[in-house]
MDTraj code that builds the backbone (N, CA, C; nanometers):
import mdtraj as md
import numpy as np

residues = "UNK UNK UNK UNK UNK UNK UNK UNK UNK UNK UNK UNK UNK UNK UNK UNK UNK UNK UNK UNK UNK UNK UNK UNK UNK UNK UNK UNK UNK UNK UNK UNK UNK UNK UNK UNK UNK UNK UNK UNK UNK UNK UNK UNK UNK UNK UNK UNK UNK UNK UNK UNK UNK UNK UNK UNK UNK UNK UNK UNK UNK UNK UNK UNK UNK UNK UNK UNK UNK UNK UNK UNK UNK UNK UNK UNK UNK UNK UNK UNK UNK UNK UNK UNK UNK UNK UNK UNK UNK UNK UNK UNK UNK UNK UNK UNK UNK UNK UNK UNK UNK UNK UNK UNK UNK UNK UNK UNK UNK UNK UNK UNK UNK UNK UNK UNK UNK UNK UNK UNK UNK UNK UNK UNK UNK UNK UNK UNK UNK UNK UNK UNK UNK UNK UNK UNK".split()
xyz = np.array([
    [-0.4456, 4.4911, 1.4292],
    [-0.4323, 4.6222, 1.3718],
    [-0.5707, 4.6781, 1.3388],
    [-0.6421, 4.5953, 1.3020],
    [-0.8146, 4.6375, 1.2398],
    [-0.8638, 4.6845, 1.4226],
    [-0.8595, 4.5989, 1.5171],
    [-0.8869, 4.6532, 1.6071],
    [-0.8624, 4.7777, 1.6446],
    [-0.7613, 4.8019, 1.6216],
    [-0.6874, 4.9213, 1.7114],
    [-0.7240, 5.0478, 1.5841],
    [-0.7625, 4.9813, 1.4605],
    [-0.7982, 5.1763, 1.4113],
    [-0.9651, 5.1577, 1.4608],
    [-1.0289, 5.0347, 1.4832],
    [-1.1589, 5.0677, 1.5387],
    [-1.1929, 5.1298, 1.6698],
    [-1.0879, 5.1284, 1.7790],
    [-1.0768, 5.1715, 1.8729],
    [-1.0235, 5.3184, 1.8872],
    [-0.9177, 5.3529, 1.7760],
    [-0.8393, 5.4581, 1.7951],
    [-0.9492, 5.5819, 1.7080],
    [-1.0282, 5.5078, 1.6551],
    [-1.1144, 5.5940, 1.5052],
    [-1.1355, 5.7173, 1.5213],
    [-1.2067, 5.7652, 1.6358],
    [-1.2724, 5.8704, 1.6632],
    [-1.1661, 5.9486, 1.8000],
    [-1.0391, 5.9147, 1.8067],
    [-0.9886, 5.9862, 1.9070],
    [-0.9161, 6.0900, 1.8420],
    [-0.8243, 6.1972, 1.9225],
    [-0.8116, 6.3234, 1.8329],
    [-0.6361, 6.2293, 1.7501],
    [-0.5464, 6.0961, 1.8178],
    [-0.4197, 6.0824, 1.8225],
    [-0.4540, 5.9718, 1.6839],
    [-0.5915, 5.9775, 1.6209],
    [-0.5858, 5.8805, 1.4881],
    [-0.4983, 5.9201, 1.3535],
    [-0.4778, 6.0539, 1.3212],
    [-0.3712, 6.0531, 1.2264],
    [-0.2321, 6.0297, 1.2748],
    [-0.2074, 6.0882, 1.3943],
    [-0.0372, 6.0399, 1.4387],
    [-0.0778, 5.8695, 1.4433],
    [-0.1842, 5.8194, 1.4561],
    [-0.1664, 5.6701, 1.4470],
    [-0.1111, 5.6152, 1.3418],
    [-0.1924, 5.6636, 1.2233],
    [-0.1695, 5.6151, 1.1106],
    [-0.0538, 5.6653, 1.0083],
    [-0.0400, 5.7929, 1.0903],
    [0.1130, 5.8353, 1.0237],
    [0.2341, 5.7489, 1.0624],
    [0.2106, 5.7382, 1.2191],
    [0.3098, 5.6357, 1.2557],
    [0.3392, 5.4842, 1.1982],
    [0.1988, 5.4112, 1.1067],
    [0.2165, 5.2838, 1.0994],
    [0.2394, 5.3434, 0.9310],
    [0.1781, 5.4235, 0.9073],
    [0.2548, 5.4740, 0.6829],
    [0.3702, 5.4968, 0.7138],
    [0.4513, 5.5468, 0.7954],
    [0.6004, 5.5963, 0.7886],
    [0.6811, 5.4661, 0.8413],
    [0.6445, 5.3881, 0.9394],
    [0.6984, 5.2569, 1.0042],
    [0.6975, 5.1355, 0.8743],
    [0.5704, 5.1471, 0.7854],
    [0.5596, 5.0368, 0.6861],
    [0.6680, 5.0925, 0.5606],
    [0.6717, 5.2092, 0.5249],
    [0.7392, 5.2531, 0.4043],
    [0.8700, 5.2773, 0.4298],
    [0.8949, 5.3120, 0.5697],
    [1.0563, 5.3170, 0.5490],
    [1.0839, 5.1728, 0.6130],
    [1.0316, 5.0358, 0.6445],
    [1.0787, 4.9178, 0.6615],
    [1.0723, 4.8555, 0.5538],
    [0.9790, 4.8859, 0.4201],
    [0.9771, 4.8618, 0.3043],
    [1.1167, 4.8842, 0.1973],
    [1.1140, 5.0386, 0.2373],
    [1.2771, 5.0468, 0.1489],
    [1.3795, 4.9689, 0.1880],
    [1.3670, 4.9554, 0.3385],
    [1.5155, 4.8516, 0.4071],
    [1.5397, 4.7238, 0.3455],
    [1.4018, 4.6897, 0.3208],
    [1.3301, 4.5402, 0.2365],
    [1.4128, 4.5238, 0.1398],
    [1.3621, 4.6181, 0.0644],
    [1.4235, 4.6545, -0.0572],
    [1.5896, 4.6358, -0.0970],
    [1.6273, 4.7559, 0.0059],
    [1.7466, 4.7327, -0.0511],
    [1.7954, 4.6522, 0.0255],
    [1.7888, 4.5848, 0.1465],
    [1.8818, 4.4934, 0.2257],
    [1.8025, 4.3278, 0.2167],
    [1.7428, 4.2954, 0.1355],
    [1.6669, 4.1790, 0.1197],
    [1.7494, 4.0509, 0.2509],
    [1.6609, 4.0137, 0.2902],
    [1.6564, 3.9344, 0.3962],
    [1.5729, 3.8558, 0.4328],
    [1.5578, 3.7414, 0.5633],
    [1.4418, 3.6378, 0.5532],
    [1.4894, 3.5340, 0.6688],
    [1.3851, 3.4648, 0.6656],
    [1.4296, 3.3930, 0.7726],
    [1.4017, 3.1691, 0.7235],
    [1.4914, 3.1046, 0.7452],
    [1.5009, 3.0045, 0.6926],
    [1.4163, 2.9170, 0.8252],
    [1.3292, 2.8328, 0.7135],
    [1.1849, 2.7467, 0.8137],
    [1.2633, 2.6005, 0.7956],
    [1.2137, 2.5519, 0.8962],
    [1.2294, 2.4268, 0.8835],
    [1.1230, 2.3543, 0.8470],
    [1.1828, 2.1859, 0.7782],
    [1.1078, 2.1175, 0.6886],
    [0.9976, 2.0741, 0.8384],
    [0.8837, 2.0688, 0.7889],
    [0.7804, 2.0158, 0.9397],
    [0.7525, 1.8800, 0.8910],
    [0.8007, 1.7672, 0.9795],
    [0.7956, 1.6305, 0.9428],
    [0.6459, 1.6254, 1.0441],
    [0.6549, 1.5993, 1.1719],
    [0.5343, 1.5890, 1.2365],
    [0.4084, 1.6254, 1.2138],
    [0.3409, 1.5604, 1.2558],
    [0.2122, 1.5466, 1.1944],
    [0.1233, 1.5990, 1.3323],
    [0.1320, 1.6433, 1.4136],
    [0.0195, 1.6365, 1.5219],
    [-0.0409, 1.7798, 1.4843],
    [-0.1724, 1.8160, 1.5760],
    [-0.2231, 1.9365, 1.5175],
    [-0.1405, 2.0274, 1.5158],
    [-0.0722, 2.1018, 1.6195],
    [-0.0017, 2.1676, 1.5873],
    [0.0847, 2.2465, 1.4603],
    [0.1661, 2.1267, 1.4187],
    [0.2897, 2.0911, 1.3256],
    [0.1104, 2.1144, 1.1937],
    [0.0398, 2.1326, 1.2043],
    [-0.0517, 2.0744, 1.0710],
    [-0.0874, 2.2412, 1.0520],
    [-0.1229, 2.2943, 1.1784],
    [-0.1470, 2.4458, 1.1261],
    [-0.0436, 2.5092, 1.1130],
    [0.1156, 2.4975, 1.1665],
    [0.2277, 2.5346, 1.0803],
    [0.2160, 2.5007, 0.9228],
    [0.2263, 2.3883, 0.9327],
    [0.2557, 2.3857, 0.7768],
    [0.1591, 2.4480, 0.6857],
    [0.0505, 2.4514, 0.7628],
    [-0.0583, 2.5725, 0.6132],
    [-0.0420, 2.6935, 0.6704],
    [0.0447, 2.7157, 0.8196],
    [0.0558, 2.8896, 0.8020],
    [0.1658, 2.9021, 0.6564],
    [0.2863, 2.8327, 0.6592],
    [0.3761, 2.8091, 0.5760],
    [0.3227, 2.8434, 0.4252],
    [0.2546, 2.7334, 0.3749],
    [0.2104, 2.7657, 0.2425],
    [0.1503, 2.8942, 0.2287],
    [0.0690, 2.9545, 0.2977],
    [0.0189, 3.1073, 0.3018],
    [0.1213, 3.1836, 0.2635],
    [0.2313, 3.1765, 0.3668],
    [0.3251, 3.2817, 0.3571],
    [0.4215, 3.1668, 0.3033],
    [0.4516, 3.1978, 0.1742],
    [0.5476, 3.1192, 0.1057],
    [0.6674, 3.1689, 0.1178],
    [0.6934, 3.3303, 0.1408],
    [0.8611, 3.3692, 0.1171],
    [0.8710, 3.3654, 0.2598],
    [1.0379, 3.3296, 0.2429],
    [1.0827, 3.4045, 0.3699],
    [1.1805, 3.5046, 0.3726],
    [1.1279, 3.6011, 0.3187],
    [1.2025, 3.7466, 0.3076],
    [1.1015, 3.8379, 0.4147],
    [1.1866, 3.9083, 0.4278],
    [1.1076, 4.0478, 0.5014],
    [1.1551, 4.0000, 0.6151],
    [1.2611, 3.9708, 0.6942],
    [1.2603, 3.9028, 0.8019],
    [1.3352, 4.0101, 0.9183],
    [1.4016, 4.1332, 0.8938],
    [1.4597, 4.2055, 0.9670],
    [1.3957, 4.3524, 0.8915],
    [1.3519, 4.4685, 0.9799],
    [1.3247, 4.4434, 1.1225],
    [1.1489, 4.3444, 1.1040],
    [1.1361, 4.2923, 1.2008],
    [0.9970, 4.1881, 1.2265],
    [0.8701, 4.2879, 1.1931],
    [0.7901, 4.2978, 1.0756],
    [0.6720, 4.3976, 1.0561],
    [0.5884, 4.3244, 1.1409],
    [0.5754, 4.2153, 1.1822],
    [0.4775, 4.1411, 1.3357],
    [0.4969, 4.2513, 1.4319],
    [0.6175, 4.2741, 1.4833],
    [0.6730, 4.3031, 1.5777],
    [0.6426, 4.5297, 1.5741],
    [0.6549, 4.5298, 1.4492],
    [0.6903, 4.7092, 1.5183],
    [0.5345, 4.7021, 1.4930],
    [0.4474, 4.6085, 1.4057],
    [0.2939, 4.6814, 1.4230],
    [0.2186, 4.6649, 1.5442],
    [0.2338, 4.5536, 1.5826],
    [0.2213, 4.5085, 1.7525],
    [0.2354, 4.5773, 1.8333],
    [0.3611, 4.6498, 1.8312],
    [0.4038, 4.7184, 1.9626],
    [0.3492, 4.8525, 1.9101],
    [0.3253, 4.9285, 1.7497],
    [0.2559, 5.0459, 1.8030],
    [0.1162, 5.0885, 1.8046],
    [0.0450, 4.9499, 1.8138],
    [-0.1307, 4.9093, 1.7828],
    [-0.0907, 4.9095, 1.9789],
    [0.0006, 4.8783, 2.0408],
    [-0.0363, 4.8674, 2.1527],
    [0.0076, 5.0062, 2.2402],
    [0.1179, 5.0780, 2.1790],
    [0.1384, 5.2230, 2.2250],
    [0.0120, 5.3155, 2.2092],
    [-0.0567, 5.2796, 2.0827],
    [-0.1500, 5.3611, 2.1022],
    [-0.3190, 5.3740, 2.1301],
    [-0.2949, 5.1981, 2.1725],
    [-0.4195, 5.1713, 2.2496],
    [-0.4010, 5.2246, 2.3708],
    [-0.2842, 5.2319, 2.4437],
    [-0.2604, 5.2749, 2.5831],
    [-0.2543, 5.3841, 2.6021],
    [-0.2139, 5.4673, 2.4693],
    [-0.2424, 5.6296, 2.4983],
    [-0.4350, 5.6692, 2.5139],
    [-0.5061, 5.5662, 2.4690],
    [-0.6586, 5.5854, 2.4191],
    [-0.6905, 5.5336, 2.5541],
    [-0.6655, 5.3917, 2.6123],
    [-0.7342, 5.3283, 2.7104],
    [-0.5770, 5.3149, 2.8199],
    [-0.5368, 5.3797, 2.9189],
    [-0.4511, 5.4259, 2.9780],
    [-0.4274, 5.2993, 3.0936],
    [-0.5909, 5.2665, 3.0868],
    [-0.5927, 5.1561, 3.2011],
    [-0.6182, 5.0368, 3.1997],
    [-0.5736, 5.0078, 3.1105],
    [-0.5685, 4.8668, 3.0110],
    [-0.4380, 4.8469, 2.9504],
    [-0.3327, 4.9390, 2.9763],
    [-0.2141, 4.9026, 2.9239],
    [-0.1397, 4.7475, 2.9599],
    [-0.1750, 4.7220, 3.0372],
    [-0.1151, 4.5477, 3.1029],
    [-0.1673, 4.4808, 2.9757],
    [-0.2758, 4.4901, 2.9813],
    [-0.3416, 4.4152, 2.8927],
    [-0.2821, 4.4381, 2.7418],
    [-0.2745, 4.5291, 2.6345],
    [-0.1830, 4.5852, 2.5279],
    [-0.0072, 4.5344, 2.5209],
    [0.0058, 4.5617, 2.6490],
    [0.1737, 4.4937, 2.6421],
    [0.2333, 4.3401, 2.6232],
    [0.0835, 4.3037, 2.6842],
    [0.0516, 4.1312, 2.7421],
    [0.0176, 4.0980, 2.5559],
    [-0.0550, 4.1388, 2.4795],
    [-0.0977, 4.1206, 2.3701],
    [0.0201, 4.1007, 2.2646],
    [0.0620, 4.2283, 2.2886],
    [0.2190, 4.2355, 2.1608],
    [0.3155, 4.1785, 2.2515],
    [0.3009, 4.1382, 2.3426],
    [0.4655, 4.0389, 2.3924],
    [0.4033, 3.8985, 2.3592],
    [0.2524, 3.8339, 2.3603],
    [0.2169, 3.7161, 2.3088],
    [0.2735, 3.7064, 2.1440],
    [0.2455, 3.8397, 2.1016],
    [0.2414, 3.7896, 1.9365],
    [0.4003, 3.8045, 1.8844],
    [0.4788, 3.8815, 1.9645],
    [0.6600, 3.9000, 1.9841],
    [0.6952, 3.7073, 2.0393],
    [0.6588, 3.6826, 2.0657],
    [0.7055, 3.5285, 2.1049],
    [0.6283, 3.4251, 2.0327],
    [0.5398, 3.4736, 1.9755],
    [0.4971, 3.3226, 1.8909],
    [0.5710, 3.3850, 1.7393],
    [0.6039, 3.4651, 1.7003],
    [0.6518, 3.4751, 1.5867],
    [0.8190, 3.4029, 1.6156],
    [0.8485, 3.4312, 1.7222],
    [0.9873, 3.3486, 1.7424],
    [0.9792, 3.2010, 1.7327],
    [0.9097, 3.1415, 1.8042],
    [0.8792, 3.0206, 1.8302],
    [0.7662, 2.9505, 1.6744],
    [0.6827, 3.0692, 1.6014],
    [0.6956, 2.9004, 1.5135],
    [0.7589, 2.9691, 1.3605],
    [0.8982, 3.0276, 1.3974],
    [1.0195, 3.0502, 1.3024],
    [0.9664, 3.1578, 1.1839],
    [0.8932, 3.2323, 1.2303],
    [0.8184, 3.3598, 1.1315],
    [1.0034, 3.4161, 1.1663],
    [1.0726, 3.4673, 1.2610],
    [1.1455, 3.5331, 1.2727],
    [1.2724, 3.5055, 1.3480],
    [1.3629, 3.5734, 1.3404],
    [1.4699, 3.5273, 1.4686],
    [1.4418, 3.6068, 1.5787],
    [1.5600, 3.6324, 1.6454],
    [1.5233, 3.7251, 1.7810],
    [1.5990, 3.8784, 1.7193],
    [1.6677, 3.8632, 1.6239],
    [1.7344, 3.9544, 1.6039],
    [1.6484, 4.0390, 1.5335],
    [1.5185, 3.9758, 1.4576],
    [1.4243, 4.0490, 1.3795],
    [1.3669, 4.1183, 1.4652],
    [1.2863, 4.0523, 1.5997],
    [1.2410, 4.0633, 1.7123],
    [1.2795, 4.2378, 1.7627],
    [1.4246, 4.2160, 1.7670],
    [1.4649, 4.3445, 1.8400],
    [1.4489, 4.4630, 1.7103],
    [1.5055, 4.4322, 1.6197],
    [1.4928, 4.4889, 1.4755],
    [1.3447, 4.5821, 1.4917],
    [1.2519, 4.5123, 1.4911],
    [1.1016, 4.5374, 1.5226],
    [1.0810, 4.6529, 1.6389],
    [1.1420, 4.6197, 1.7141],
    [1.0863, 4.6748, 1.8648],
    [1.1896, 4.8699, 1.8346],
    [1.2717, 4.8239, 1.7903],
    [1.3404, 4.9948, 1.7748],
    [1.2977, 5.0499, 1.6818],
    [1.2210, 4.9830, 1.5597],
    [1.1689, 5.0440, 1.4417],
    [1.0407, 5.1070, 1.4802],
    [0.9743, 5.0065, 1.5484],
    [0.8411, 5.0998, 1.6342],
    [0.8806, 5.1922, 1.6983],
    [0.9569, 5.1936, 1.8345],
    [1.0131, 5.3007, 1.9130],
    [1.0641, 5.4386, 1.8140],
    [1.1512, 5.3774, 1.7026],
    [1.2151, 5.4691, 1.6223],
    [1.0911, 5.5926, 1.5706],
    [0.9914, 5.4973, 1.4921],
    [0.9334, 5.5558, 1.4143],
    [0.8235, 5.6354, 1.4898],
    [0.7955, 5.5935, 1.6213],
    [0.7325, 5.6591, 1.7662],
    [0.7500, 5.8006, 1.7504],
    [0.8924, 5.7673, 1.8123],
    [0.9368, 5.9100, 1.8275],
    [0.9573, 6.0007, 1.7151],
    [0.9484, 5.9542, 1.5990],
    [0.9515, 6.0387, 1.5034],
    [0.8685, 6.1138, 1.4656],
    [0.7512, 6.0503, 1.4540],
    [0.6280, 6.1007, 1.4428],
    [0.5460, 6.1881, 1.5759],
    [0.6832, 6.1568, 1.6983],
    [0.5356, 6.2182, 1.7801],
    [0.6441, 6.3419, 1.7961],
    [0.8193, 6.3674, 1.7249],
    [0.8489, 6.5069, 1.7238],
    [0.7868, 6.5803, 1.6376],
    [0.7234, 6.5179, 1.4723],
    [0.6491, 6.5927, 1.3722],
    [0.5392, 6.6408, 1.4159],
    [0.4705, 6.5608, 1.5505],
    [0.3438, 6.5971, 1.5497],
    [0.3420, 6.7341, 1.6889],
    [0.4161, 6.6806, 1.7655],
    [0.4455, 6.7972, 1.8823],
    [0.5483, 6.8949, 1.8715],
    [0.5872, 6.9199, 1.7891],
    [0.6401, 7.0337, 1.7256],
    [0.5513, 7.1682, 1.6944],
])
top = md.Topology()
chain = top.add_chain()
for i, resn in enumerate(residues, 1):
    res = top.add_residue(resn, chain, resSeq=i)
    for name in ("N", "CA", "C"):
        top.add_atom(name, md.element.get_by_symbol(name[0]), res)
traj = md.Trajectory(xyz[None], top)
């Protein structure tokens, strides 16, 4: 995300950027709120490296609330909508980025898949919302 306002900084689409990720964070916040939710980790017995940087991602992030829609997931996908509106020809690359970070949040149990999708329409949602306020 730090990347993408360093990249997006000086283009004319930086407030619809950031309107899009204040309106995407605050209305996934109220959902928070009132629909409290989360996602249940499993105990990590193994010890190999792997299993070792799970378990201190774990202690970092101690709750597991916030789990629908995936805030991994809709900031990902619109750090990468609007790198591709900035760099048009690099989009492979942007899609390739937020579908890496959409599958490791599945795989080491940040989320389900249902958060996953949760994520991906809340970006789209909040997309289009902001880009009828702004092209209006």
């Amino acid at each position: 995300m730090i990347a993408t306002f360093m990249f997006v900084w000086k283009n004319d689409i930086f407030t619809f950027f950031v309107t899009n990720l204040v309106i995407a964070n605050y209305t996934a916040s109220i959902f928070w709120y009132l629909f409290p939710n989360g996602v249940k980790r499993p105990i990590i017995k193994s010890r190999d490296f792997f299993s070792k940087i799970l378990s201190k991602l774990y202690k970092i992030d101690k709750y597991d609330t916030n789990g629908f829609p995936s805030n991994h997931v809709f900031i990902s996908i619109i750090c990468s909508i609007f790198l591709s509106l900035v760099y048009p020809g690099q989009t492979y690359l942007f899609i390739l980025t937020a579908g890496v970070i959409v599958i490791s949040v599945v795989l080491v149990k940040q989320h389900y898949l249902i958060d996953v999708i949760g994520g991906t329409i809340w970006a789209l949602g909040t997309y289009s919302l902001v880009r009828l306020l702004f092209m209006s």
